[in-house]
C-alpha positions in Angstrom: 21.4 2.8 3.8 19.6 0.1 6.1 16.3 0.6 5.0 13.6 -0.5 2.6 11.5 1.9 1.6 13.5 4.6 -1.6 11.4 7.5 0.7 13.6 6.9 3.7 17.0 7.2 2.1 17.2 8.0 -1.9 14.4 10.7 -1.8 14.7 11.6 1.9 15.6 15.1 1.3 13.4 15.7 -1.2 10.5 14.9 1.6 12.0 17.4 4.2 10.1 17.3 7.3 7.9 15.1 6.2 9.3 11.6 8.4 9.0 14.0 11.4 5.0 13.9 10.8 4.3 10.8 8.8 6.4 8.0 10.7 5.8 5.6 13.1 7.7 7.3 16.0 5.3 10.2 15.2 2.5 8.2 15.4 3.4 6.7 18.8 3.5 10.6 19.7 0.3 11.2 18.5 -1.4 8.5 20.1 0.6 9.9 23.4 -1.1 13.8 22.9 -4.5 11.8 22.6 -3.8 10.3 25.6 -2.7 13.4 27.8 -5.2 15.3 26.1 -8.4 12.8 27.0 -6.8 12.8 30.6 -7.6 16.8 30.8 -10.7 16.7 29.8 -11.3 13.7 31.6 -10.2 15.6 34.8 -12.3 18.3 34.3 -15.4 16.6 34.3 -14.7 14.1 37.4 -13.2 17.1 39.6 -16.4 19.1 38.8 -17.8 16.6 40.4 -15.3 16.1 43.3 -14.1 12.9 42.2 -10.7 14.5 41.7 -8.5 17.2 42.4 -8.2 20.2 39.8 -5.3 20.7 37.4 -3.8 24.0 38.4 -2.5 26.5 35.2 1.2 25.6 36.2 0.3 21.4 36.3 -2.0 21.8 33.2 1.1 24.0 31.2 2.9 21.0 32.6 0.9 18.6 30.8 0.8 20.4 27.7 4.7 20.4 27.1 4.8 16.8 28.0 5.9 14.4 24.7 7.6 11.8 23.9 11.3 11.4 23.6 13.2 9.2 21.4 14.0 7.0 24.6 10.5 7.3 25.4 9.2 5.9 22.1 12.2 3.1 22.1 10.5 2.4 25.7 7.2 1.7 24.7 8.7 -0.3 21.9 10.5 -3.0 24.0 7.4 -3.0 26.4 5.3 -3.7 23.8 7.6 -7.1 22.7 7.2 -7.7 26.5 3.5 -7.4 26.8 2.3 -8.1 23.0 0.4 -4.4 23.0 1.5 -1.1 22.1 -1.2 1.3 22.9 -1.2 -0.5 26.8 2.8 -0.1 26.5 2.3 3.6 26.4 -0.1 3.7 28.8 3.0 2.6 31.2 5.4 4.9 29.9 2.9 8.2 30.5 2.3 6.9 34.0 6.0 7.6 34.4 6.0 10.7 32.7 3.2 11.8 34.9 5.0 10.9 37.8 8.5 12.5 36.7 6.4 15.5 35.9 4.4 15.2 39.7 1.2 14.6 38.6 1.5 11.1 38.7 -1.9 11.4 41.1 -3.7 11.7 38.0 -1.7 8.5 36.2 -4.6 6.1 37.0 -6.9 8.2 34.9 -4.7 7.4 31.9 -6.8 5.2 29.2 -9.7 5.2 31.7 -12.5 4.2 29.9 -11.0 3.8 26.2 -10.4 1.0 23.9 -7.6 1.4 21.4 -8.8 2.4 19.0 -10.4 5.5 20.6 -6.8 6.8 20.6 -5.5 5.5 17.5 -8.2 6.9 15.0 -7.6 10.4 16.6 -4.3 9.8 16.4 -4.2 8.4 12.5 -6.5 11.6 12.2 -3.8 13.4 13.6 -1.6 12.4 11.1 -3.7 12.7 8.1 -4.4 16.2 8.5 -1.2 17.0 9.2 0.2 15.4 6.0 -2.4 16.7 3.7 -2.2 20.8 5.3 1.6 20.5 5.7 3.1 18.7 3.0 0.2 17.3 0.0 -2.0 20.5 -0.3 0.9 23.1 0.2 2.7 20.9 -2.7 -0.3 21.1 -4.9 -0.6 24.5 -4.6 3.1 25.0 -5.5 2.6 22.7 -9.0 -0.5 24.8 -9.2 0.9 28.1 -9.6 3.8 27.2 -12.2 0.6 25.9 -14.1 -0.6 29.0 -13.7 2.5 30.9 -15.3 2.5 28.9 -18.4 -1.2 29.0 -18.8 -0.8 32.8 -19.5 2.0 33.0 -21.0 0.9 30.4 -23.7 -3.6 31.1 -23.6 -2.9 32.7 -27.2 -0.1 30.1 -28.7 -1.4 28.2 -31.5 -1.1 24.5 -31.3 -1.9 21.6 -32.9 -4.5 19.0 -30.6 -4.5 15.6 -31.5 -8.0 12.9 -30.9 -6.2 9.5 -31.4 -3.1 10.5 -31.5 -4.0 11.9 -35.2 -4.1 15.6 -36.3 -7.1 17.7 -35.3 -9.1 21.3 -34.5 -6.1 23.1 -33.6 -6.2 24.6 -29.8 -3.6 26.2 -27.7 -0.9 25.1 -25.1 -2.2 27.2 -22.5 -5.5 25.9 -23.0 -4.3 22.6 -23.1 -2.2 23.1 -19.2 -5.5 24.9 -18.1 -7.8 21.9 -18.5 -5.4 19.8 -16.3 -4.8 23.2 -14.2 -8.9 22.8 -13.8 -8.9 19.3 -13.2 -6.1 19.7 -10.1 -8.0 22.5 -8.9 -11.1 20.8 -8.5 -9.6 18.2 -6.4 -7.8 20.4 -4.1 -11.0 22.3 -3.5 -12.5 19.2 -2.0 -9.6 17.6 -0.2 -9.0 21.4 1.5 -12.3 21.3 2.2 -12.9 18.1 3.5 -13.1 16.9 7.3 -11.4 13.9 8.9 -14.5 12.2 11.5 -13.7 10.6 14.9 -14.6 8.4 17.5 -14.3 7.5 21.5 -16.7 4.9 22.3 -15.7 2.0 23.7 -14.4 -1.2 23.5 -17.7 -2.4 21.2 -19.4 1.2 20.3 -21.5 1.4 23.2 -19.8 3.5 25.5 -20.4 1.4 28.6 -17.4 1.4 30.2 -18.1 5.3 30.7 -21.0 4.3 33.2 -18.4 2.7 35.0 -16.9 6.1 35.9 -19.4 8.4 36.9 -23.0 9.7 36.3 -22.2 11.9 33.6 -24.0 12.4 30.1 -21.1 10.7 28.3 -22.3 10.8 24.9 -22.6 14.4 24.4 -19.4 14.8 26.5 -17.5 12.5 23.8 -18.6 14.1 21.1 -17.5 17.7 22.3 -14.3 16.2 23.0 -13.8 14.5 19.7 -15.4 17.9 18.1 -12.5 20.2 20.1 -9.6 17.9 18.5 -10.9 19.0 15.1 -13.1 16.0 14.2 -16.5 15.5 13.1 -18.1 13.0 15.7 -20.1 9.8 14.4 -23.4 8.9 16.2 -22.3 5.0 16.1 -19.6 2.7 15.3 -18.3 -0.7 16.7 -14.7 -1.1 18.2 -13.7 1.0 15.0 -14.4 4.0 13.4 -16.9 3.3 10.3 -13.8 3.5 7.6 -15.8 5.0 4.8 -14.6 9.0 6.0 -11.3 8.0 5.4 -11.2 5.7 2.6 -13.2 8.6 0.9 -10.1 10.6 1.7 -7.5 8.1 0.8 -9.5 7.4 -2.6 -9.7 11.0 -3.1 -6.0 11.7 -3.0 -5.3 8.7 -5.2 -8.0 9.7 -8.1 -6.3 12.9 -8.1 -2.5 11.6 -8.4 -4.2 9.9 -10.9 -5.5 12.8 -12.8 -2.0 14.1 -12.2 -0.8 10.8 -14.3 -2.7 12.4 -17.3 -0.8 15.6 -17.1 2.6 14.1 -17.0 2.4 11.7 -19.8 0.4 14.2 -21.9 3.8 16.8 -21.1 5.8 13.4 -22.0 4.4 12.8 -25.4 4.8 16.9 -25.9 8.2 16.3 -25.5 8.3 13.7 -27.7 6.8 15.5 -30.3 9.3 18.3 -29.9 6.3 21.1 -28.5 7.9 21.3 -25.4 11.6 22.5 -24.1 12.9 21.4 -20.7 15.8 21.9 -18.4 17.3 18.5 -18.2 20.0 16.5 -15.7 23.8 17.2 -16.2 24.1 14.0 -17.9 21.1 12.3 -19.5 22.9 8.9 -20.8 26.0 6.5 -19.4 26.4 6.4 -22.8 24.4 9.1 -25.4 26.2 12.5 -24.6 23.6 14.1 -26.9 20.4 13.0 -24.4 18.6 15.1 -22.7 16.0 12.8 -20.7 12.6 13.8 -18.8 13.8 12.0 -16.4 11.7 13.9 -13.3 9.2 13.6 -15.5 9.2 10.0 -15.5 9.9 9.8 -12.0 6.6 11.8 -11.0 4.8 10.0 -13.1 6.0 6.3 -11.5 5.7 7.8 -8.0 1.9 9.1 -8.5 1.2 5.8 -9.8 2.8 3.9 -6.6 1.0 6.1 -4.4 -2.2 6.1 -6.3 -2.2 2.1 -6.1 -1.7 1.9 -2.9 -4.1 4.5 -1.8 -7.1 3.1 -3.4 -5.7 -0.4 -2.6 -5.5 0.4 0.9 -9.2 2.4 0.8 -10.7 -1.0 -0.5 -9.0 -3.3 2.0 -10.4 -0.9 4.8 -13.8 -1.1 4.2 -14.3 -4.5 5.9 -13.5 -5.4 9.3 -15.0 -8.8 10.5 -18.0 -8.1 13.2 -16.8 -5.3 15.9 -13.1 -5.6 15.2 -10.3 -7.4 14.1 -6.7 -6.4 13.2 -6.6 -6.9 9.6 -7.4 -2.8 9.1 -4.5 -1.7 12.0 -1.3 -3.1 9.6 -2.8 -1.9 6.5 -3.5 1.5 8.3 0.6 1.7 8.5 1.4 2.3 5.0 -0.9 5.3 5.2 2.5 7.7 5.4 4.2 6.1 3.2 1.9 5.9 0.3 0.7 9.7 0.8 4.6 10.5 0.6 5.0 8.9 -2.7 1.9 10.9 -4.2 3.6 14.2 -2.9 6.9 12.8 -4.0 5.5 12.4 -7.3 3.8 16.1 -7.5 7.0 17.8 -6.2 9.0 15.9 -9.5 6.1 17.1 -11.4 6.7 20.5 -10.4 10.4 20.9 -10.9 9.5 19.3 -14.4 7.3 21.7 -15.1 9.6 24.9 -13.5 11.7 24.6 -16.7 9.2 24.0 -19.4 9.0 26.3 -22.3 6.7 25.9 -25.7 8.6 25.7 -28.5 6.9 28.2 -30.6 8.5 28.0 -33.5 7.5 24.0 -33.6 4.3 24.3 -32.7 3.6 26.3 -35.4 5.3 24.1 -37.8 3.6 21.3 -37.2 0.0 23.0 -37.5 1.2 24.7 -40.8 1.7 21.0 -42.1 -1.6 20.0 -41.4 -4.2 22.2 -42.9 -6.5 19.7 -43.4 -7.3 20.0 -39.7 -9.6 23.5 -41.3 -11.8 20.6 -42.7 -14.3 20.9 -39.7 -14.1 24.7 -39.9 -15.3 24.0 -43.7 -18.3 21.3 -43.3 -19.6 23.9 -40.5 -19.3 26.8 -42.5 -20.9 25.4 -45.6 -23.8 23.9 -43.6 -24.5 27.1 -41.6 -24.5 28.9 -45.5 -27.9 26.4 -46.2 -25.0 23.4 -48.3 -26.9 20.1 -47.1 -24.3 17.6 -48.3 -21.4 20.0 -46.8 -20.0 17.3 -44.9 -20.0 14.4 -47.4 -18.6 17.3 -49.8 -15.9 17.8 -47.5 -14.9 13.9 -46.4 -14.3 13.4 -50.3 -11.9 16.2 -50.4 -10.4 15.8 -47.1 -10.3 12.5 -45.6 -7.4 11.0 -45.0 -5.4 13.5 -46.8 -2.3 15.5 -46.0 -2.4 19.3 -46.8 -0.4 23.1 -46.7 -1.7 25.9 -47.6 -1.9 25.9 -50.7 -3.7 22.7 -51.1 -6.2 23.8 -48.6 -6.8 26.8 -51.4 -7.0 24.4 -53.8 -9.4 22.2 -51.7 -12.0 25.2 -51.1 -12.0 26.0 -55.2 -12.4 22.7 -56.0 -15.6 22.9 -53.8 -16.8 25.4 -55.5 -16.9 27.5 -52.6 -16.1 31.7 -53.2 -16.4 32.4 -48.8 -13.8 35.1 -47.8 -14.5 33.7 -44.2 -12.9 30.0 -45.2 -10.1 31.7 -47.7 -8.9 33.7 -45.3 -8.8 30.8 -42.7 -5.4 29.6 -41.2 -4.8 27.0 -38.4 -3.3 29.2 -36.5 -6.4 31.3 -36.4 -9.0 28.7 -36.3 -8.3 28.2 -32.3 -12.1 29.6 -31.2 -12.7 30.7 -27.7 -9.4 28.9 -26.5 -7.7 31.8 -25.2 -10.5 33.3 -23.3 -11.4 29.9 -21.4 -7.5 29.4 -20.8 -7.8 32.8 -18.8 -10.8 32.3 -17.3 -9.5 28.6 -15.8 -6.0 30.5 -14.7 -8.3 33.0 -12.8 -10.2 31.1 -11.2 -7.7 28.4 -10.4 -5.9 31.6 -8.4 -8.7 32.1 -6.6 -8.9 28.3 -5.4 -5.2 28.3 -4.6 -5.4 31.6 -2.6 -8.1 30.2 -0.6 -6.7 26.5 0.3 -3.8 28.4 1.5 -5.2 30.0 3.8 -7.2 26.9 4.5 -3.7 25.3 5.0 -2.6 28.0 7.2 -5.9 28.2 9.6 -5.4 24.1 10.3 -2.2 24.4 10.8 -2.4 27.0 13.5 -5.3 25.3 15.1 -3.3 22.0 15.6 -0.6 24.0 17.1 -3.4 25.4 19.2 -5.4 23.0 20.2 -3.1 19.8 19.8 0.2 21.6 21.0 1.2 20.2 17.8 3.8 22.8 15.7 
């Protein structure tokens, strides 16, 4: 239990697989695949020129299945206390591999060239897309089907809405999951289909250590070998990658826990208000055996909010780097992992939260039937579109502020003079308009949106394994 962060110990399990892709010992062994991979590419170009001797298939199959062990990364940490630079540290530890491996001919090629921070914003790439396709969109997706399931089973289940917090035009609980179905669905369309840029140019952006190395049109060649990691290639930057890609990202994933927020404490107050049935803990009080607590509920929502924060904390910090570099961006960039796993975190309580909702019907409409004063819109409309001018200021005599069942509503049309079978035969539970029919037409087209960033999911997925040797 040595360690700080909750996500390492208390919620570990929750997060399976998820430290295997998001730490720092995976970082380390994502900046070592850049590296290897940059040294194939690099010797494909210099011994088409005869400035080296070809990989064979059996040394380049070689190359691929070379990683980082745990001793390995441990390695390149005490070098780095030694030295006072980790990407140079690893540099030294893949010479050995190389060597252990015999191709250790090719271990002076190693880093030729880069800065970096050529390697470690492919590598923080790396990791990026490998959180979002393998643990943040696939958990989305997941919340986003049980949304589905209670969209359609409640698009026709008369509720109450309230503006304010007070009584208004009644609606229905599937409609009300659907808008925040709709609002989740229209993030994950852009994050699935959004695409992580990249860089290798240099110590300052100019690329001109690469004239150092041979006569070789180095810009285009860059930018097909940033392009064949999966990256869209800038034209320019300095020492660093221009941050705004990213922080678009980051701000994008912390606007949507944001959004996800919303949908928690709108399901909290539900529960409040007795709409809403839920499976709870075993025990719900140290000291109340009668409670029953939303207690994942209120853990999503905290855990969104942490990761939210420090998301859009860390988008605004990266936006400035002094001149062509400084360092201030590479600490901040660590708590990238860590603040994604608290947004997923958050969306995998929300989803086990929302696994064992149920509408409690027979509330629902008990509460509406107590409040038929929320017909009074249906009323001023009606009597306006019948050619009654002073309908409305008819109406806010009769209704405002009042309190009324069904039989004062009666008494409430009569007293307006009004003989309309359309408004006497009016019920809240009726007055609920196109509700239903926009609750199924979000739900379907939500399905469609989840079906396709699965597959999104899957096809990046498979291409990192492919192309990255990255399962």
């Amino acid at each position: 239990m040595d360690v700080i962060s909750p996500l390492d110990a208390r919620y570990r399990g929750e997060l399976a697989g998820y430290h295997e892709l998001a730490s720092e010992e995976a970082f380390m062994r994502y900046r070592a695949r850049v590296e290897l991979l940059y040294l194939g590419f690099l010797v494909d170009k210099l011994s088409g020129m005869g400035l080296v001797k070809p990989i064979d298939d059996e040394g380049r199959a070689r190359l691929r299945r070379l990683n980082l062990s745990y001793d390995d990364v441990k390695r390149v940490r005490e070098l780095e206390v030694e030295i006072g630079h980790d990407v140079k540290a690893l540099e030294y530890v893949l010479r050995d591999k190389l060597k252990a491996i015999g191709l250790g001919e090719y271990s002076h090629l190693l880093h030729l060239g880069l800065t970096s921070e050529d390697v470690n914003n492919l590598a923080l790439g790396i990791m990026v897309r490998r959180i979002l396709h393998g643990h943040l969109l696939p958990s989305l997706v997941e919340l986003g089907r049980v949304m589905l399931r209670l969209i359609e089973e409640y698009a026709n289940t008369p509720m109450l809405a309230r503006t304010h917090g007070q009584p208004a035009t009644p609606t229905t609980f599937g409609k009300e999951i659907a808008y925040h179905a709709y609002r989740l669905c229209t993030w994950l369309g852009e994050l699935a289909r959004f695409k992580l840029t990249g860089k290798v140019a240099g110590a300052s952006g100019s690329m001109a250590s690469f004239t150092m190395i041979a006569n070789l049109d180095w810009p285009r060649l860059l930018r097909d070998f940033v392009e064949s990691l999966g990256f869209e290639p800038v034209p320019v930057s300095t020492q660093i990658l221009p941050p705004d890609n990213l922080t678009h990202l980051l701000s994008m994933v912390g606007l949507m826990a944001s959004s996800l927020v919303n949908l928690a404490q709108d399901l909290w107050m539900y529960s409040m208000l007795g709409y809403i049935r839920f499976r709870g803990r075993a025990v719900g009080s140290s000291t109340m055996p009668h409670k029953v607590n939303p207690v994942d509920l209120e853990n999503a929502e905290g855990n969104l909010k942490l990761g939210s924060s420090m998301l859009m904390e860390i988008s605004r910090m990266l936006q400035v780097s002094r001149l062509q570099r400084d360092l201030s961006d590479s600490t901040v960039k660590r708590n990238l992992g860590l603040a994604m796993g608290y947004v997923i975190l958050g969306v995998k309580r929300l989803r086990a939260f929302m696994e064992g909702v149920e509408a409690d019907v027979d509330a629902l409409s008990s509460d509406l039937n107590n409040h038929w004063e929320v017909l009074s819109e249906a009323v001023q409309v009606r009597l306006r579109s019948l050619g009654l001018v002073d309908a409305y200021e008819r109406s806010l005599k009769v209704f405002r502020g009042s309190r009324m069942g069904a039989e004062d509503y009666l008494d409430a049309i009569k007293g307006l003079g009004v003989n309309d079978e359309v408004l006497l035969n009016l019920k809240p539970s009726n007055y609920t308009g196109y509700a239903e029919s926009i609750a199924r037409d979000v739900a379907s087209g939500c399905r469609a949106l989840l079906n396709e960033v699965e597959g999104v999911c899957r096809r990046e997925r498979e291409s990192m394994t492919q192309v990255l040797g990255i399962d």
